[in-house]
Backbone as CSV, one residue per row, in Angstrom:
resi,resn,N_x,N_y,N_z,CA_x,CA_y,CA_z,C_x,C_y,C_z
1,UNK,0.839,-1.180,0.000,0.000,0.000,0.000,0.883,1.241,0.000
2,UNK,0.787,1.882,-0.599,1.570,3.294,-0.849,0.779,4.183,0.035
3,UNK,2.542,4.878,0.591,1.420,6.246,1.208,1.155,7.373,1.011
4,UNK,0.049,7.884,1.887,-0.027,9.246,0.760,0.591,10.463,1.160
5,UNK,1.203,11.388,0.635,1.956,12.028,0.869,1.071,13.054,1.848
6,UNK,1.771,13.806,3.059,1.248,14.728,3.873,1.434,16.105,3.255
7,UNK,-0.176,16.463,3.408,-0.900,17.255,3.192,-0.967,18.383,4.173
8,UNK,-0.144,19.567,3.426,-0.229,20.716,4.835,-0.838,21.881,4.138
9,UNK,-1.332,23.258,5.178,-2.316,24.198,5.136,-1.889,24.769,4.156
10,UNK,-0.144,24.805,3.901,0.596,26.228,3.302,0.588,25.151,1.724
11,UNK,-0.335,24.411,1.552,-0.008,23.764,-0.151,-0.398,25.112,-0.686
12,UNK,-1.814,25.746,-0.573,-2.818,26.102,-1.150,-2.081,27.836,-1.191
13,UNK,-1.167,28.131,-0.516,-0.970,29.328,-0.409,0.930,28.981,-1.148
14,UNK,1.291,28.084,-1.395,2.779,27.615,-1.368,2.883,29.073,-3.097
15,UNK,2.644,29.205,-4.111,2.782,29.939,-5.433,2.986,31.172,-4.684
16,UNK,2.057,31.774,-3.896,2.233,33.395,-3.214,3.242,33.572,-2.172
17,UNK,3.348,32.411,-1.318,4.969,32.444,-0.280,6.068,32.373,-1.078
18,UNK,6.045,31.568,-2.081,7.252,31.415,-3.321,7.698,32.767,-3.950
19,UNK,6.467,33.812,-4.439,6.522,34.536,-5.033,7.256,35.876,-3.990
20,UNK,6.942,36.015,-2.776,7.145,36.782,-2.164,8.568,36.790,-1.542
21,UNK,9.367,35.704,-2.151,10.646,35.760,-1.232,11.279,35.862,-2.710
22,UNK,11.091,36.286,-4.068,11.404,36.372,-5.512,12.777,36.965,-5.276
23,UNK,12.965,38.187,-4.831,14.097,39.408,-5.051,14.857,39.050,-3.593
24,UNK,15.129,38.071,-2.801,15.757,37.468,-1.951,16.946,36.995,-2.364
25,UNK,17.669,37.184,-1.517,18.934,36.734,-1.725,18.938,34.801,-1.632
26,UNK,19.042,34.162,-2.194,18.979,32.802,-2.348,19.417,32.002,-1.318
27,UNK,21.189,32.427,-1.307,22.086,32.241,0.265,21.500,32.279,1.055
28,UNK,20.746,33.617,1.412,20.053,34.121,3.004,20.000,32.919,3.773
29,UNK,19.940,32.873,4.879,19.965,31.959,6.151,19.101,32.430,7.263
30,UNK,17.496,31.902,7.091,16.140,32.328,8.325,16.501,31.772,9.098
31,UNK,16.110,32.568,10.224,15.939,31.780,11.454,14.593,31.247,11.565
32,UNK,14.359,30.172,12.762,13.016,30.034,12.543,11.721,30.744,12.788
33,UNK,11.701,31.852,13.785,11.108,32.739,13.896,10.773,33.196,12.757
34,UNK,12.203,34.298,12.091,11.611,34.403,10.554,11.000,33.404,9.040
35,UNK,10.906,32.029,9.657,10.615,31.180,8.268,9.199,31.107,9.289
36,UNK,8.506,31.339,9.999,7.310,31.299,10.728,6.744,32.163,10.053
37,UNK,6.779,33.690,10.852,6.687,35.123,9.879,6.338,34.921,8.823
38,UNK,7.359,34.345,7.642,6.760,34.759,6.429,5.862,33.848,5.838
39,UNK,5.909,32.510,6.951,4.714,31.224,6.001,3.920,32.005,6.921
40,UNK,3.545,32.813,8.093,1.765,32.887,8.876,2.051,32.295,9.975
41,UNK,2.988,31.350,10.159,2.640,30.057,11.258,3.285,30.269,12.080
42,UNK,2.977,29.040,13.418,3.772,29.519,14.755,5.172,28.974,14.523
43,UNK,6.028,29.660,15.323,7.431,28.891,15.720,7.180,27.283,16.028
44,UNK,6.242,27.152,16.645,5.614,25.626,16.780,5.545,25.178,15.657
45,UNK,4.580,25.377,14.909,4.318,24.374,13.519,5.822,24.379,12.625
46,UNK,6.786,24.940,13.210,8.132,24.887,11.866,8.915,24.051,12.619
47,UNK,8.653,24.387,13.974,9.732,22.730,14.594,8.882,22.200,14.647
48,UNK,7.996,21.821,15.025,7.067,20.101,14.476,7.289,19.807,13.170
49,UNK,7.141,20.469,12.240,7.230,19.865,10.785,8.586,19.335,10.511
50,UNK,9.160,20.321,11.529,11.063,19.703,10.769,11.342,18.970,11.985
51,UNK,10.797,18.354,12.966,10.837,16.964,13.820,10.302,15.966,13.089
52,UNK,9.098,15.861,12.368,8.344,15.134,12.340,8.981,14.884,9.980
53,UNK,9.395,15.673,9.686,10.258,15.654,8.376,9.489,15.843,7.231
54,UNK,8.253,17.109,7.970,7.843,17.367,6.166,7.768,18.737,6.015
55,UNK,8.510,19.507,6.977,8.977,20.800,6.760,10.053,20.921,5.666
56,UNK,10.056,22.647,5.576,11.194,22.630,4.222,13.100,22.468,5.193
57,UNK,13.506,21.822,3.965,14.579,21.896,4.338,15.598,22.752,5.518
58,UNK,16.543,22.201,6.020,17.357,22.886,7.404,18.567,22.736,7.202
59,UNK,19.210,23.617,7.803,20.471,23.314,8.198,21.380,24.214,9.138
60,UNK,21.651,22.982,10.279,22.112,23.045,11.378,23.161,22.881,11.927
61,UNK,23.847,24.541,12.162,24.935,25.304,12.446,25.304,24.934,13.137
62,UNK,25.229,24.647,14.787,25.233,23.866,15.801,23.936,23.485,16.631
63,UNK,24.352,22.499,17.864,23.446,21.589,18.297,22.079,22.652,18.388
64,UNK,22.404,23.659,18.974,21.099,24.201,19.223,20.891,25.576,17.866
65,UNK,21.492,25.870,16.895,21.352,26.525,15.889,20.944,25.855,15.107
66,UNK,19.345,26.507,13.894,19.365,25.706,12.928,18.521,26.908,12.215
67,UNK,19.170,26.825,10.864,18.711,27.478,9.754,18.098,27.429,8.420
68,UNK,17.435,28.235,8.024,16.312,27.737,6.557,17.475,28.423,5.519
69,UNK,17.802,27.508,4.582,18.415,28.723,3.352,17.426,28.786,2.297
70,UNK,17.423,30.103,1.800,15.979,30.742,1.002,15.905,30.017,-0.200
71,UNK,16.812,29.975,-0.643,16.822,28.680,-1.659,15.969,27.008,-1.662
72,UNK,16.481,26.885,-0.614,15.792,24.877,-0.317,14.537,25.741,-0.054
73,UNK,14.065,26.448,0.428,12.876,26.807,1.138,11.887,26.891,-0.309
74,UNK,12.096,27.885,-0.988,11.546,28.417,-2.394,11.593,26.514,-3.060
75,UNK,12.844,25.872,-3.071,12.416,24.690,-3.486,11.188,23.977,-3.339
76,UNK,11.231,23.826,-1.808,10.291,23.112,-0.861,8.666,23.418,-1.446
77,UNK,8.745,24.977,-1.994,7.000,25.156,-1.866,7.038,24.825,-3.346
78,UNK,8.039,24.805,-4.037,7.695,24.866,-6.129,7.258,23.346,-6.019
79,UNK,7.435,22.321,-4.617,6.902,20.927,-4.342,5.907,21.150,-4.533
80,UNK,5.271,22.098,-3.658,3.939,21.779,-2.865,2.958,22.672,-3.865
81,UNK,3.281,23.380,-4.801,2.629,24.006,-5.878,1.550,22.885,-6.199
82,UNK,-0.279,23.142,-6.648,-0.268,22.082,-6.693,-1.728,22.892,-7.656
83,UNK,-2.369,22.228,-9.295,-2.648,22.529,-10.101,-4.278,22.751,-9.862
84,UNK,-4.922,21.464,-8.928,-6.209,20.773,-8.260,-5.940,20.822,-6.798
85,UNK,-7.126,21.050,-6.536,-7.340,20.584,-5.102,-7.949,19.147,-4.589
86,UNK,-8.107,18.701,-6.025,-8.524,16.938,-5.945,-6.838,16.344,-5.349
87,UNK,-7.686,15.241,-4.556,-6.687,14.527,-3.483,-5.189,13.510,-4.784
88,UNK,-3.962,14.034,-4.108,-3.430,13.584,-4.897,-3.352,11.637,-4.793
């Protein structure tokens, strides 16, 4: 049985968060506060998603540092772009 891929709030909004980080420096390095900010969501929902591994990409500076680069991030939502709202 195949599974089905998880389904989050920011699919439906993923083209306008994409669009809005356009003239960004690619490099840049969010913290998570700021990758909260600009999806809407709490500091909560960005470490649950990146505990649980269907948040966008990380990378972690040290044990207790960890950072979004604007790049994997913009990747992450051109995923979640999605044409239908019929169940994939």
């Amino acid at each position: 049985m195949q599974k089905k891929p998880n389904r989050l709030h920011l699919d439906r909004r993923a083209s306008k968060l994409a669009s809005e980080a356009r003239d960004a420096d690619p490099d840049q390095l969010l913290r998570t506060r700021e990758l909260a900010d600009w999806f809407g969501v709490s500091v909560s929902w960005v470490e649950i998603s990146r505990i649980r591994g269907i948040g966008p990409p990380f990378v972690r500076i040290a044990p207790r540092m960890i950072r979004y680069k604007i790049s994997s991030v913009l990747r992450w939502l051109e995923e979640r772009q999605r044409m239908t709202t019929r169940p994939v």
